[in-house]
N, C-alpha and C positions, 0 to 999 in steps of 0.2 A: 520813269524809265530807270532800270539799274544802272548805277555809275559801273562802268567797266573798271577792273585790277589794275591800278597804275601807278606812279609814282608822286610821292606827295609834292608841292608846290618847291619843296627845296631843291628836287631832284636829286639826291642820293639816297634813299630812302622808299623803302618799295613803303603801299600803304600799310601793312601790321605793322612794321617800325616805327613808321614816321609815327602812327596813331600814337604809340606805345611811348614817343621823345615827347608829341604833346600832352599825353596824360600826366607824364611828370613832370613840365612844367607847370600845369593848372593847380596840380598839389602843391608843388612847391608856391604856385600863386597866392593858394587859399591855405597856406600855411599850416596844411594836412602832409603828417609824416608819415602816413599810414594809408592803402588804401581805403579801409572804412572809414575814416575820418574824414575822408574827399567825399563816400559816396551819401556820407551824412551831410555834408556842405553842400551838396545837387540836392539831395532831397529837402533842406529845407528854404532852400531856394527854386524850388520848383522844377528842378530839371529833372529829365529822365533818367533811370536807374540804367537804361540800357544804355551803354554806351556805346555800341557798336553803329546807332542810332543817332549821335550826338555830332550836331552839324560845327563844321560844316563836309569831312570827309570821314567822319567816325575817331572813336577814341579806342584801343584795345590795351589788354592789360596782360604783363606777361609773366613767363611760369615765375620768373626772381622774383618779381611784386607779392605772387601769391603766397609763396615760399617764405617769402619777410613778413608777409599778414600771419601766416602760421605761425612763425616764431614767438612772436610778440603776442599774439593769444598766449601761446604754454607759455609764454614765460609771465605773464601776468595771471594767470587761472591756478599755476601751479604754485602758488606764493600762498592760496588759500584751500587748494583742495592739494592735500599730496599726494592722495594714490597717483596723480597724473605725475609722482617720481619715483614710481617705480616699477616692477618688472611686468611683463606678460604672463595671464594665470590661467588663459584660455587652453579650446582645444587644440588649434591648429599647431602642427607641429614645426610648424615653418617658422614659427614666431616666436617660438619657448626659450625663455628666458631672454627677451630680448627689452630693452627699454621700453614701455610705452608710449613712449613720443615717437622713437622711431616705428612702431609699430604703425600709429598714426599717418605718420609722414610715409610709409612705405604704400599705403593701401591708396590716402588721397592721390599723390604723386607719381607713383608707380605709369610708368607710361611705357608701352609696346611698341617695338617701331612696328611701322606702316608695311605692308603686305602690299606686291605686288598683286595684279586684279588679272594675270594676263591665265593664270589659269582658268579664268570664266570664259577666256574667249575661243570661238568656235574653231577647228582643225580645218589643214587643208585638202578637199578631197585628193589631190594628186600628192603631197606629202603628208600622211595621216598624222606623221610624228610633230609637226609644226605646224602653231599658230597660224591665222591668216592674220593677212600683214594690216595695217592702217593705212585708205585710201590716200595719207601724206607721205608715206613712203615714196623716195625716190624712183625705187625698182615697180610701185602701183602707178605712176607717172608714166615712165617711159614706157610700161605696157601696153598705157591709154592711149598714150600717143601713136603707136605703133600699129595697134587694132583699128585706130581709124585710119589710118594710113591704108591699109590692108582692105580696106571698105573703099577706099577711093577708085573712082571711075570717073575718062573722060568719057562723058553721052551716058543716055541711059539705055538699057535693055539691050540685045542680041547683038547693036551693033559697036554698043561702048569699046572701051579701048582702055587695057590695064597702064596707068604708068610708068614711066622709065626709073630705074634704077637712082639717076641723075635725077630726075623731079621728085621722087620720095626725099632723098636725102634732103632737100633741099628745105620741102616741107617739116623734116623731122627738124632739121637745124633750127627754123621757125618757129617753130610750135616747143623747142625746147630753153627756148628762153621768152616765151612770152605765158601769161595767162591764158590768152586767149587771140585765135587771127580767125579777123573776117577773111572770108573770100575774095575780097578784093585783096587784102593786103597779100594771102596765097600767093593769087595772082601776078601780083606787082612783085614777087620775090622772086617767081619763075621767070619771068621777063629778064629780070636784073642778071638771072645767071645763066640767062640766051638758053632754058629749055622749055619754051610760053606752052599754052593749050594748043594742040592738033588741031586746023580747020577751025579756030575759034571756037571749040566746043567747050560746055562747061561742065563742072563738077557735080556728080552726081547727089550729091548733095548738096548740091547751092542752091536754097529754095527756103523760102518766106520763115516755114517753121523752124527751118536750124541755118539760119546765118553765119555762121562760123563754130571755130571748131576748139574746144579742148583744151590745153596747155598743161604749162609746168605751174601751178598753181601754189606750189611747194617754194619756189624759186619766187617768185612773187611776194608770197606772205613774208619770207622772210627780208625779201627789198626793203617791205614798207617799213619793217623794223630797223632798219639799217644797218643791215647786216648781210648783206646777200655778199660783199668779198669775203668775212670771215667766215660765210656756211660754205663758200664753194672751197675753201682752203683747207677746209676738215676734210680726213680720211675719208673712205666709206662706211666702215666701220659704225664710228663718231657721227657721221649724219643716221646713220642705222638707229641708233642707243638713244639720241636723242628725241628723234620721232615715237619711237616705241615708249620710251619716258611722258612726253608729253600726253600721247595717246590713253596711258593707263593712270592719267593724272589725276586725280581724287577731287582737288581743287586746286585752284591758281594759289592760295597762300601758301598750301603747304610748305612753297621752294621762295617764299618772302623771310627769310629766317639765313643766318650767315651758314649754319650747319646742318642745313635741310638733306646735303647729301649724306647726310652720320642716321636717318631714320628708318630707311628702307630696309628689310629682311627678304631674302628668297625664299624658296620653296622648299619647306621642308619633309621631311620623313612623314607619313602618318597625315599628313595634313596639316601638322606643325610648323613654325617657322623656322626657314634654314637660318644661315649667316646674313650677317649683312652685307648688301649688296656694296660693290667697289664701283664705282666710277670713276672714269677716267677723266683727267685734270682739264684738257680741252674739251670734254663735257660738262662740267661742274660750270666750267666758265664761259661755254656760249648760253648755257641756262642763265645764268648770271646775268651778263650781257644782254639776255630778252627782257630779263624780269627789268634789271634800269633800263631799258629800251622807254617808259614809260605807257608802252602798248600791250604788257604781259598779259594774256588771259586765257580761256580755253581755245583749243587748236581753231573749232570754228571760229572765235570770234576773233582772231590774229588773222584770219583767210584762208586761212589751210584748209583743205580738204575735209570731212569728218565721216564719219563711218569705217568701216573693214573694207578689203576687196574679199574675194569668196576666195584668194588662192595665198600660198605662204612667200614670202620675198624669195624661196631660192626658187620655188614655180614659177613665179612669177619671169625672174631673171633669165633662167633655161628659156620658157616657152618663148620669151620676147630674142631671145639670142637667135633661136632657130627660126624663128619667124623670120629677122629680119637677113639671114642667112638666105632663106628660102625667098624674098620678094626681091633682094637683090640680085638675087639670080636668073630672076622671071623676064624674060625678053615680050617684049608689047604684040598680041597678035596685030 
């Protein structure tokens, strides 16, 4: 089974790091100043060339290692071939009259920041101009929440009975800080705030196949990480940003890196890449906070929710406003 994205046994160090502090200890162990000099020292001792593979949580090697491997090539190769000191003779004009080392070093190195993904994702029929949101969205929560609510009945059929204004609430309060409430615990929640079931009836969905109902799932996942006071202390905004961040995340390493927020580009002109995106400093730092949380990894596997809702957070937030506008309103036939 895959090891989940976590932090190495030091615990300050997400795993690329950590991998990357023990790689250069084993150099330094095997008295290789060089990456190839290491990766001839595995090979002729038998270990695996992969080191992403190399137990016991992997080894990884990073851009300065390779960077210093380049150097040390041209500066040992160019001692006996010179053309490698001198200019560019090619076509490209991008490169005319430039050194050819840097030449080199521009083409292997050359690296594009990361492109958000949010333009693949699908519109929402009631705002065509905006995204549908991430079933972890806060404002996809509170909707879910609400729609079952909306579905609740005491009894079933003709002679059911809408709930009181007072018993919804009471359920939303419930269901918004939990994952998930059985029926009984419903139950035992209306009792407590003296507005129990009518005539002992029960909920029209209290039955074998669906035992209970829904929650803030959102609010959970981020419990388990240990952080559920510093997400409910963030803006709305800031919980916004973050979600949407995770959701269009490419991989959990990406953001294992101290200046992972210095890589991202918006959307630009033509199909081209905009500016780079800005993130906001209490975002930077509850990503931070997840990644050492030692639990970092994709939204599903943290708990969170996964997939789109079909509507955009400000659909979402209206429809659920007026909904709950309109059930508060609704007096019990």
């Amino acid at each position: 089974m895959r090891e989940a994205f976590r932090l190495s046994k030091e615990g300050d160090e997400g795993q690329v790091e950590g991998g990357i502090t023990q790689l250069k200890q084993l150099m330094q162990d095997a008295n290789g100043e060089w990456l190839g000099q290491y990766l001839l020292h595995r090979f002729n001792n038998g270990e695996t060339l992969k080191l992403k593979e190399a137990k016991p949580h992997g080894l990884y090697v990073s851009r300065e290692m390779v960077e210093a491997e380049f150097e040390q090539i041209w500066k040992v190769q160019s001692v006996t071939h010179s053309i490698l000191n001198g200019l560019y003779e090619g076509l490209n004009e991008r490169y005319k009259d430039n050194p050819l080392k840097e030449v080199f070093r521009d083409v292997i190195f050359y690296q594009r920041p990361l492109k958000s993904v949010t333009a693949m994702v699908g519109q929402c029929p009631l705002e065509p101009n905006l995204p549908r949101a991430p079933m972890s969205q806060p404002a996809a929560q509170a909707f879910r929440i609400e729609k079952q609510i909306a579905d609740l009945r005491w009894g079933m059929g003709r002679r059911s009975q809408q709930l009181t204004p007072e018993q919804k609430t009471v359920i939303r309060k419930l269901l918004s800080t939990k994952e998930k409430a059985t029926f009984l615990q419903i139950n035992t929640a209306l009792n407590k705030a003296g507005c129990p079931n009518p005539d002992k009836r029960g909920l029209n969905f209290d039955r074998p196949s669906r035992p209970e109902l829904k929650g803030n799932s959102t609010l959970k996942a981020v419990g388990k990480l240990g952080l559920a006071e510093q997400w409910l202390a963030l803006n709305e905004g800031t919980q916004i940003s973050i979600i949407n961040f995770l959701a269009d995340l490419g991989s959990p390493q990406e953001v294992d890196r101290k200046d992972w927020h210095l890589q991202y580009r918006g959307k630009g002109k033509d199909g081209k890449p905009g500016e780079l995106r800005k993130f906001s400093p209490d975002m930077v730092n509850f990503i931070n906070a997840m990644v050492t949380s030692g639990k970092f990894d994709r939204l599903s596997k943290m708990g969170f929710d996964s997939g789109r809702s079909a509507y955009s957070i400000k659909a979402l937030k209206n429809s659920r406003k007026k909904c709950a506008e309109a059930w508060m309103n609704t007096t019990p036939s």
